[in-house]
N, C-alpha and C positions, 0 to 999 in steps of 0.2 A: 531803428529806434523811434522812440513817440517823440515829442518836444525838448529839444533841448530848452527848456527854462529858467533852471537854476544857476547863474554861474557865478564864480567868486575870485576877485583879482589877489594875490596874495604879496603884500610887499613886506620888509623887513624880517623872514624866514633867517635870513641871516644879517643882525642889525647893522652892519657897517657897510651896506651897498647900496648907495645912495638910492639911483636911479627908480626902484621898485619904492622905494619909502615915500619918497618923494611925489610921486605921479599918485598914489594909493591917498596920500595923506591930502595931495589936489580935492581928486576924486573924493573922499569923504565930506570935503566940505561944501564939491559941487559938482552932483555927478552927470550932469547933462552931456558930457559926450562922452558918458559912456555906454547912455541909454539907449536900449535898441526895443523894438513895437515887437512886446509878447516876451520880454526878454527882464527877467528882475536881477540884476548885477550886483553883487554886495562887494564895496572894495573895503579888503583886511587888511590891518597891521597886524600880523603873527606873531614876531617878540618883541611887545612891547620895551621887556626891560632892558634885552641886547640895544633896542633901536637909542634909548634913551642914553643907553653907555657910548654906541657907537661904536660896538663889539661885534665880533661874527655872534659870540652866544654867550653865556651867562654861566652854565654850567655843562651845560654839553650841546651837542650838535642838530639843534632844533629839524634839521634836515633827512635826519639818521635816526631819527626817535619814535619814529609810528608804526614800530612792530605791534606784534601782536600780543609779545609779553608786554610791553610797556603799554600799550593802550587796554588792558583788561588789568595789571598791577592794583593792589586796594591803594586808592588815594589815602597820601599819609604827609607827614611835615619833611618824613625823611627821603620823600620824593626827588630829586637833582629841578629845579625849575622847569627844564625844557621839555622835562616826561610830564607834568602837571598840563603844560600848556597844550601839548601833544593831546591828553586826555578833553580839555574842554573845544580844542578844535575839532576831534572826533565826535564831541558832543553836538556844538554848531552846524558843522558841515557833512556830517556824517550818517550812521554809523561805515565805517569802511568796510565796503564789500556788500551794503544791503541796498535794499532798492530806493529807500530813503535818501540816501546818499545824495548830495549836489550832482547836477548832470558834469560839469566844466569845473575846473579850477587852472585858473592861469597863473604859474609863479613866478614871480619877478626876480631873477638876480642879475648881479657884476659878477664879470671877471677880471681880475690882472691880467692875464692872457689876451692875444690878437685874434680872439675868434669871432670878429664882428660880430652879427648877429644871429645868434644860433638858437632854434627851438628844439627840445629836447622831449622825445617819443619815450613810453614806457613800453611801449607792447608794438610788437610788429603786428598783430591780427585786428588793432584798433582801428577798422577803415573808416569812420569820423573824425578822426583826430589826421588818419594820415591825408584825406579829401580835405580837409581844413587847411594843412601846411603845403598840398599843390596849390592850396587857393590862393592864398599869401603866398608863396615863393616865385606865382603867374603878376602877384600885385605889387610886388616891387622890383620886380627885372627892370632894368638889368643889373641890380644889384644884387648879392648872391645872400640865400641864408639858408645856411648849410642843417641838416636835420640830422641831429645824435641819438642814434637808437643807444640805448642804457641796457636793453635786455642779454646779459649777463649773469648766469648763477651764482660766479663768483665774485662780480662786482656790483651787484644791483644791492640797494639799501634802498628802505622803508621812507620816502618823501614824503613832504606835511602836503603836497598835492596827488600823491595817492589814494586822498580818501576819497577824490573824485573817482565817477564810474569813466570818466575822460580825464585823465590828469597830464597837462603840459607845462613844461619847462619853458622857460623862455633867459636866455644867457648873452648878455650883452658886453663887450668889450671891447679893446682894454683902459678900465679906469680904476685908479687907485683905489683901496678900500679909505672910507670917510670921505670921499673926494665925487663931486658934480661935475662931467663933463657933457657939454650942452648940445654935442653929435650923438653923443651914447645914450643921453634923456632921450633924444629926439625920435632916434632907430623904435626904440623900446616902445614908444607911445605909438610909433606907425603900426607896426607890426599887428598891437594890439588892436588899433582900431580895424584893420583888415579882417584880424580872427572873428570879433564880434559883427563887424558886415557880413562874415560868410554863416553864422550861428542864424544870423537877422535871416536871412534866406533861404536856409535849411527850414527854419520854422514855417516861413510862408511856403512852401512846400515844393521851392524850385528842387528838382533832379539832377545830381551831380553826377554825370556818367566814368562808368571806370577809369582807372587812369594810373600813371605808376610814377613814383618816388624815390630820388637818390638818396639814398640816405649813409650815416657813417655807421657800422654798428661798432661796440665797443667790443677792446677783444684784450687788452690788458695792461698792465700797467707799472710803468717804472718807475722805479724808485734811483737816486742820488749815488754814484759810487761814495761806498761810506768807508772809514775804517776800523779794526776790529771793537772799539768803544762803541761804535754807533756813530761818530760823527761824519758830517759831510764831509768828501775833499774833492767834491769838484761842480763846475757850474755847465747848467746848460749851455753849448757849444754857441757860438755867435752864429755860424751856419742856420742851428736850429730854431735860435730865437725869435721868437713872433712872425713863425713860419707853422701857425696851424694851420690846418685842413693841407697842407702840400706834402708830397710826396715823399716819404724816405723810406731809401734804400739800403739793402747790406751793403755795407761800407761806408754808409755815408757816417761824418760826422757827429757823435750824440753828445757828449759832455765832454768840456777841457779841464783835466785833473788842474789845480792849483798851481803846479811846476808846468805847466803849459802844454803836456802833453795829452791827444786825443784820443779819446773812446769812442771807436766806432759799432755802429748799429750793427748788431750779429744776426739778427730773426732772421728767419726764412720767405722770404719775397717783401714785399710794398708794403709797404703801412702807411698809415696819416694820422701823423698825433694833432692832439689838439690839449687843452690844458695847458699849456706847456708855462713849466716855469709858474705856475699860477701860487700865490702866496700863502693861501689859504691853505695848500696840500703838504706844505711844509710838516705840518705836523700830522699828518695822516702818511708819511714818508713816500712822497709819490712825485716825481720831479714833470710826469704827462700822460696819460693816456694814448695809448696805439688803439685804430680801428683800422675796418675792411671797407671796403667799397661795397656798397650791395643795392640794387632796384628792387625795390618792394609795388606790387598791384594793390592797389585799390580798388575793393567791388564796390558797382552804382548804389549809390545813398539817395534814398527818398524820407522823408517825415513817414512815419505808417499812420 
């Protein structure tokens, strides 16, 4: 690729996670560490109206809404909010999928979950994006940040950082939604400034030679034993609880029905959830995410 130039931090995607709102809303009103030589940064607030309510979203799921029907829809009154806003960040940072397009977009969220510091990959063939996260994951060892491959058919949705031609996640936790916690600020603002030192030196034309990537890939995802109405009756097992990124096995422990009794894990070999428990999935009926274990390579990246 030519110059990575253009990149954009995206905080309040979803308004009730502090940490991205927060450091974004800094950032606009003084953006000197975030500036990097050859590098135009623009930090955004995405839902404005969620951020002001202090809501995940407003009418629907600002994160799930930049398909491709909804970004080409005729703008109308009877648009839901978050397909409106969908449409004018396509406008801004966009169009998705063209060469106009922002190079970078970094999205900020929280999670209720114990998944410390996790950046999240859209494409496994992205070898800038995945030379980026060995760069950062070599700049703060020995502390770990685990990388979420998302590429799934049947679980992959349309993110307000996919209009970049590099779109990364960036998931920090666990801290309540509405809620500042001044480890999980802190993680979030390192992280970043690593990405944007390794974008700084891409552009001056250091050579990042191949290299390879643990990453988690997504592979599917559970939902709450319910009963026949739909309602819950049981909670994430205590075994399980703020045990992402570890190990589970057939047999192991998944959710303690209400009368005390356990549901153990049926799948076939190892998985590593993550999500778990997370608040926000409640209504998207999903109690965690299971992945695989998988090394991805990285071919050598130079500027052309």
């Amino acid at each position: 690729m030519t110059n990575a130039r253009r990149v954009a931090i995206f905080g309040g995607t979803h308004g009730n996670e502090m940490s991205g709102i927060t450091l974004v809303n800094l950032w606009i009103k003084n953006g000197k560490e975030i500036q990097r030589k050859g590098v135009e940064t623009k930090p955004f607030i995405t839902n404005p109206r969620a951020v002001e309510k202090c809501t995940r979203y407003v009418d629907t799921d600002l994160n799930r809404a930049f398909t491709t029907e909804n970004l080409s829809a005729p703008s109308g009154d009877d648009l839901p909010y978050e397909v409106k806003r969908a449409q004018q960040i396509n406008e801004i940072f966009g169009p998705k999928g063209s060469p106009d397009a922002y190079d970078v977009i970094f999205d900020l969220h929280n999670t209720t979950s114990n998944m410390g510091c996790t950046l999240i990959l859209e494409s496994s063939k992205d070898h800038f994006n995945l030379q980026m996260m060995h760069y950062i994951k070599k700049a703060i060892a020995p502390d770990s940040c685990p990388v979420l491959l998302t590429e799934h058919p049947l679980l992959k949705y349309s993110t307000s950082r996919s209009v970049a031609k590099h779109p990364i996640g960036l998931e920090v936790g666990p801290q309540p939604q509405g809620v500042l916690r001044s480890n999980i600020f802190e993680s979030m603002r390192v992280v970043l400034k690593h990405a944007l030192d390794f974008i700084e030196l891409f552009n001056e034309g250091l050579e990042f030679p191949p290299c390879s990537v643990d990453v988690f890939r997504v592979w599917d995802k559970m939902d709450y034993p319910r009963d026949t109405n739909g309602n819950i009756i049981a909670m994430v097992h205590p075994n399980l609880q703020d045990c992402d990124w570890e190990p589970l096995n057939p047999g192991d422990p998944m959710f303690q029905m209400f009368d005390g009794t356990t549901v153990r894990y049926e799948g076939v070999g190892t998985v590593y959830p993550t999500f778990i428990n997370e608040a926000a999935y409640y209504e998207k009926q999903q109690a965690f995410v299971t992945t695989r274990r998988e090394t991805l390579v990285a071919g050598a990246i130079k500027k052309a």
